[in-house]
C-alpha positions in Angstrom: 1.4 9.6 33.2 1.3 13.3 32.5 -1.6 15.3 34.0 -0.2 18.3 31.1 -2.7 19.1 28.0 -2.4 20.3 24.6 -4.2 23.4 25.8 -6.2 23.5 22.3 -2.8 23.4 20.3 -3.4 22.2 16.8 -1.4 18.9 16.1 -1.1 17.5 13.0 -1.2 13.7 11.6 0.7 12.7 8.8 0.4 9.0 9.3 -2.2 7.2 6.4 -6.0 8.3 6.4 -6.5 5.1 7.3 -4.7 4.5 11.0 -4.7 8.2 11.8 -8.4 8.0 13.6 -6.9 6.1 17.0 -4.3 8.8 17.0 -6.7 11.6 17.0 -9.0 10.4 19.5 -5.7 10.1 22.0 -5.3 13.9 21.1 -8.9 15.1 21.6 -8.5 13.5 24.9 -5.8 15.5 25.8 -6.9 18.4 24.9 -5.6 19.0 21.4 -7.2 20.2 17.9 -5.9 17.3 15.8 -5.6 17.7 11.6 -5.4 14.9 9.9 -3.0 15.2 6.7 -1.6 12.9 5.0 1.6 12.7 3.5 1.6 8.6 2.7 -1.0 6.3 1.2 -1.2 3.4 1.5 -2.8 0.6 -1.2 -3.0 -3.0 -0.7 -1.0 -5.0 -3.0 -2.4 -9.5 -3.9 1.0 -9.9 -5.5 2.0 -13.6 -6.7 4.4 -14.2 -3.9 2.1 -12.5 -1.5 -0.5 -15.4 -2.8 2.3 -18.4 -2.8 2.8 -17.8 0.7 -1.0 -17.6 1.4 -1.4 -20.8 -0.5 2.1 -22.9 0.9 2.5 -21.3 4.6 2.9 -24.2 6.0 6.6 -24.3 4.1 7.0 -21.5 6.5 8.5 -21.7 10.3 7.7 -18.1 10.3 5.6 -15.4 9.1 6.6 -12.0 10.1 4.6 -8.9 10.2 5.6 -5.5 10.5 2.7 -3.0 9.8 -1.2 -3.9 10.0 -1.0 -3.3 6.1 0.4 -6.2 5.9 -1.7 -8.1 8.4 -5.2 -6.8 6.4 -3.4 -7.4 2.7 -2.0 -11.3 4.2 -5.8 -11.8 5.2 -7.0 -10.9 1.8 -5.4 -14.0 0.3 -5.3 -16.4 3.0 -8.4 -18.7 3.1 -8.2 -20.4 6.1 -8.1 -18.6 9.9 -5.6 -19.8 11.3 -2.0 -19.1 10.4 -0.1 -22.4 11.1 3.2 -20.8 10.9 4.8 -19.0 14.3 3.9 -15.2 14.0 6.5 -12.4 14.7 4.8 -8.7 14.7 6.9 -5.4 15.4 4.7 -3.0 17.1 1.3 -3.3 19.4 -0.7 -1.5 16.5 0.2 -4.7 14.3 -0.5 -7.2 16.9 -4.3 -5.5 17.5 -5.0 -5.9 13.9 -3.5 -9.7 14.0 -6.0 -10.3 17.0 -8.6 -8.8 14.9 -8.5 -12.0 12.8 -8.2 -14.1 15.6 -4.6 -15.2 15.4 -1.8 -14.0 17.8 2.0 -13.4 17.9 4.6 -15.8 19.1 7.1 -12.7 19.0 6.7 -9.3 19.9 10.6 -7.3 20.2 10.4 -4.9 22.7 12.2 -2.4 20.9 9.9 -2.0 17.9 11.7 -1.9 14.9 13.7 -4.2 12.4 16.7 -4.1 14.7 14.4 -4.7 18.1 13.1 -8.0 16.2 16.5 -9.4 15.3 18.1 -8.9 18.4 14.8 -11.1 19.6 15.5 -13.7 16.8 19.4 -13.7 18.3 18.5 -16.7 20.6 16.5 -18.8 17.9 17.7 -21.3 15.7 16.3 -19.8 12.0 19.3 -22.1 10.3 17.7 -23.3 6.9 14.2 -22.0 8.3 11.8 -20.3 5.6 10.7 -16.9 6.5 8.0 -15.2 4.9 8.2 -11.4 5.2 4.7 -9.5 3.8 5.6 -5.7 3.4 6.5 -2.6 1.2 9.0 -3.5 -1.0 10.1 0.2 -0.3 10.9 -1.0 3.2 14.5 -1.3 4.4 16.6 -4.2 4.0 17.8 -4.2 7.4 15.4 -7.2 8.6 15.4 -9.4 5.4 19.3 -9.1 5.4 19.6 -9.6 9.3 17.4 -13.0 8.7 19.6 -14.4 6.3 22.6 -13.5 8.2 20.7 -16.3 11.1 21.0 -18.6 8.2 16.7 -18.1 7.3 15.5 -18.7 3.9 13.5 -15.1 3.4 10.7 -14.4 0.9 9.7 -10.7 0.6 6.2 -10.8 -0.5 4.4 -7.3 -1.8 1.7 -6.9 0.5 1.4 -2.6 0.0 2.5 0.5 -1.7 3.7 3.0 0.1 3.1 6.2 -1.9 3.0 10.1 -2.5 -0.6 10.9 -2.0 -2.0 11.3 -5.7 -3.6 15.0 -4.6 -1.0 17.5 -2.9 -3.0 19.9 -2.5 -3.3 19.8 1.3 0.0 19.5 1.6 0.6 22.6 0.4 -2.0 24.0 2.7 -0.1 22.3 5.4 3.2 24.1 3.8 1.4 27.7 4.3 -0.2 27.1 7.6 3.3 26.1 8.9 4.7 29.6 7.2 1.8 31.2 9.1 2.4 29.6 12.2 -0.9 28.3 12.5 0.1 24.7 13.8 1.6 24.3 17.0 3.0 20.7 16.7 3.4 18.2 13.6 3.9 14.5 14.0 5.9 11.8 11.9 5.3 8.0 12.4 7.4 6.7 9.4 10.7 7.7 7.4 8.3 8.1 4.6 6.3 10.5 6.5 8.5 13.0 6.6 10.2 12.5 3.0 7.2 12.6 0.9 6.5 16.1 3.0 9.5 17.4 2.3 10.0 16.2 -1.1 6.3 17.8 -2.2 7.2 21.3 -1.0 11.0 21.4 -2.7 9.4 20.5 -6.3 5.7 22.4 -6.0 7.4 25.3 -4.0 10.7 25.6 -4.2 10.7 29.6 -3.3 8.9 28.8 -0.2 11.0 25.2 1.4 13.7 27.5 2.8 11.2 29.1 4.8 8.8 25.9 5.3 12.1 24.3 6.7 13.6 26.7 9.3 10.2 27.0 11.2 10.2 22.9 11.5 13.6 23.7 13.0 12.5 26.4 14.9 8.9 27.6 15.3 7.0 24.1 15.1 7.3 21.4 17.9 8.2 18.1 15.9 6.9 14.8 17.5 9.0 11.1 15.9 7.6 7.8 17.1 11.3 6.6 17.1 14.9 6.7 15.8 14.3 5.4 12.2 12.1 8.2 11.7 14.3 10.5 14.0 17.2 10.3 11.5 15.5 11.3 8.7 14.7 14.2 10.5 17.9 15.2 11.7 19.5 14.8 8.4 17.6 18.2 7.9 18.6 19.1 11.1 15.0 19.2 12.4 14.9 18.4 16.2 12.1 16.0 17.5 10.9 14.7 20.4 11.0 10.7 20.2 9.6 8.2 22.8 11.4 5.6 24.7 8.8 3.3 23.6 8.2 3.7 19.8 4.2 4.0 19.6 1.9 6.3 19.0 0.5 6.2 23.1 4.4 6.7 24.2 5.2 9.7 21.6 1.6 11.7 22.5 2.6 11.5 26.1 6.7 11.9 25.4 4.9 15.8 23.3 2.8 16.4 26.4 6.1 16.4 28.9 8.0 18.7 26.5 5.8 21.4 25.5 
C-alpha cells in the first residue's frame, strides 16, 4: 500500500458511465478530483445466439465471461438462477457482478486477460467440449481462436455493443482541457478507450490532435489497466503507467507510486 495522495489532481475516467462510479469513489479516497468522461458505451444486446445458449446451456461444459456486460446481458435471457455449466470469468469486477446473481466462477486466470485464461485452460481437457463465449463481437479473436486450438467447440454469442458515444461533445471539452492543461492524469481501461478518444479528435479537430497528442506524451500522466490497452497506447507513442495486476484497485495505486 501507498500512504501517497492525489493531492486534489483531477483524474479522468474514460471507462462506460456505467462502471466508472466504483472507480471514482477509489479516487475521492485518495484524494483526487475525479471526471467522469466517457469515451465507450456500452448497450446490451438479446441476440439469437445469446438466447440459444440461455435456452440449451446445459449443451455447454463451459460458459465463459469476460466483462460484467456480459454477465448483466446473459442474466437477461436466462430464466433459471443457476448456470449449470462450469463458469470461467477474466477479471474480479466480472466475478462481483456473477456473485450478484448468485452464481460463482470455477475459473478465474490470474493474469486477467484472454491470454491469462488460456494459459489456465492449458491443463484442461476442452477436446470436443462446447464453449459458450457472451461478449462484443468487436472483441479480439485471441480467446475464441485459443479455445479451438484445445480442440473446444466455441459459440460467440452478442451479448453488447461496444460503441462511440452518440454525443461527443464532452469529448471535445476533454480535448481542450488537456490543451489547457487542466487535467493532471487520464485513465484507460480498454483498447477501445483510448481509440474512440483518439479517433473523435482526428475527425472533429483535426487542427488541434497534433497538439491534443504531444501533451498525452508529455504533459498528462497516462494510467493503463494492462498491456492490451498499453499497446494501443504505445502505438502513438503515449507512455503509461500499467499495473502488475490488471484492475482498476492495482492501476489507482500503480498512479499513486509514480506521480
Amino acid at each position: 500500500m501507498t500512504t501517497k495522495d492525489f493531492n486534489n489532481k483531477t483524474v479522468v475516467i474514460t471507462r462506460p458511465v456505467e462502471r466508472s462510479e466504483s472507480m471514482a469513489k477509489i479516487i475521492r479516497e485518495n484524494n483526487g478530483i475525479p471526471l467522469i468522461i466517457p469515451t465507450l458505451e456500452l448497450q446490451l444486446v438479446k441476440s439469437e445466439e445469446l438466447i440459444y445458449i440461455a435456452e440449451n446451456i446445459k449443451e455447454y461444459e463451459w460458459i465463459i465471461f469476460t466483462s460484467p456486460a456480459g454477465v448483466k446481458s446473459f442474466f437477461e435471457v436466462f430464466t433459471e438462477s443457476k448456470i449449470p455449466s462450469k463458469i470461467a470469468v477474466i477479471g474480479v469486477k466480472t466475478e462481483e457482478v456473477l456473485q450478484e446473481y448468485n452464481n460463482t466462477p470455477d475459473l478465474i486466470p490470474e493474469n486477467f486477460t484472454a491470454e491469462g485464461l488460456l494459459e489456465s485452460f492449458k491443463s484442461i481437457n476442452l477436446e470436443d467440449k462446447n464453449i459458450a463465449l457472451p461478449r462484443t463481437l468487436s472483441a479480439r479473436k485471441v480467446l475464441p481462436e485459443g479455445l479451438e486450438e484445445y480442440g473446444a467447440n466455441v459459440t460467440i454469442a452478442e451479448a453488447y455493443t461496444s460503441s462511440t458515444p452518440q454525443d461527443t461533445s464532452k469529448l471535445i471539452d476533454l480535448m481542450e482541457k488537456i490543451i489547457n492543461n487542466e487535467i493532471d492524469i487520464i485513465t484507460f481501461t480498454s483498447p477501445l478507450t483510448v481509440t474512440n478518444l483518439l479517433n473523435v479528435i482526428k475527425q472533429e479537430r483535426k487542427e488541434q490532435y497534433d497538439a491534443f497528442i504531444n501533451q498525452l506524451r508529455t504533459n498528462i500522466i497516462v494510467g493503463s489497466i494492462g498491456p492490451i490497452t498499453g499497446n494501443v497506447l504505445k502505438q502513438h507513442n503515449i507512455p503509461a503507467i500499467e499495473p502488475k495486476r490488471y484492475t482498476v484497485k492495482d492501476m489507482i495505486d500503480a498512479l499513486l507510486q509514480n506521480i
